[in-house]
Every structure is written in C-alpha cells, then in structure tokens.
N, C-alpha and C positions, 0 to 999 in steps of 0.2 A: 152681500148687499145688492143690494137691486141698482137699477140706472137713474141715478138721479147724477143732475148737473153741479158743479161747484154750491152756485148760491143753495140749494134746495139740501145739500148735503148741512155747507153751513149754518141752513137755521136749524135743521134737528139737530146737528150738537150744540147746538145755542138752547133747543127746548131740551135734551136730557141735562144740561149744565143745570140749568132751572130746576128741574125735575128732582137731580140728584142731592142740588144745594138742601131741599125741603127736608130730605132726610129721614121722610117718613115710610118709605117703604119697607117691604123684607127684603133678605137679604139672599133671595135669589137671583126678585125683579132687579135690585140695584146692581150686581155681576151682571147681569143679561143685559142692561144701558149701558153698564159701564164698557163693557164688550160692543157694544155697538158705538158708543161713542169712539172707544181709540180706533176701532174703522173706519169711523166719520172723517176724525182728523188725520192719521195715515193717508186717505185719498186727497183731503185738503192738500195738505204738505205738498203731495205728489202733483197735485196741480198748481200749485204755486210755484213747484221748483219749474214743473214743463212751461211756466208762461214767462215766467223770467229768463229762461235759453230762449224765447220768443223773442223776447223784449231786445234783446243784444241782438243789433239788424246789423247784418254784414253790408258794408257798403263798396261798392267798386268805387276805387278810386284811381284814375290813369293806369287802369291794370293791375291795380294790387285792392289786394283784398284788405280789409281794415275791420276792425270789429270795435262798434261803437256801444257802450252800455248805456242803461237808463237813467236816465235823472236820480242822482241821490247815489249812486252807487262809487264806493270810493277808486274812482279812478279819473286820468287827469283828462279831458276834454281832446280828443284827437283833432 
C-alpha cells in the first residue's frame, strides 16, 4: 500500500465497499479490492488503536503520574 493518511485510506475503503456491494465485477477484480480493502482497514484499526494510547494523557499530578482516559471510555473519572 502506498502512503496514504487515515482519512484518504478511509474513503477508498468507503469507494471498494461501494464498488464491491455493486456486484458486478469478475472475480479476480473483486479478490484484488477485496485484498486491498482488508489493507485499508488493518491500517485503519492500527491507527485508531495508536490514537486512542494518544488520547490516554498521562497527567503529573504532585509527583505521581495518573492516567486519565478519553470521554466515553468506561472508566471512573480520576
């Protein structure tokens, strides 16, 4: 897969999802998306997991370190 960014990754699996729902292809072309699609989202996943370990901001608090998670995430408000 070449260098493309989060969004740019996720519109082309947004265009092969399109693409493949149509149904109309052969069924080499349709393995060749479908293979570049679980690429797509593999790298997605992988950048959603790395922004979410972002999202969880370590906070100095009088010397100790604390780990505060994002909105929504089930844990109790430090």
């Amino acid at each position: 897969m070449n260098e493309m960014d989060f969004e740019s990754s996720l519109k082309r699996l947004d265009e092969i999802v399109n693409i493949l729902q149509q149904g109309n292809l052969g069924l080499e072309k349709t393995v060749s998306l479908f293979e570049e699609g679980i690429g797509l989202s593999n790298y997605c996943r992988d950048e959603l997991m790395k922004t979410r370990m972002r999202v969880n901001v370590l906070i100095n608090d009088n010397g100790e370190i604390k780990e505060m998670g994002y909105k929504g995430e089930d844990r109790e408000e430090p």
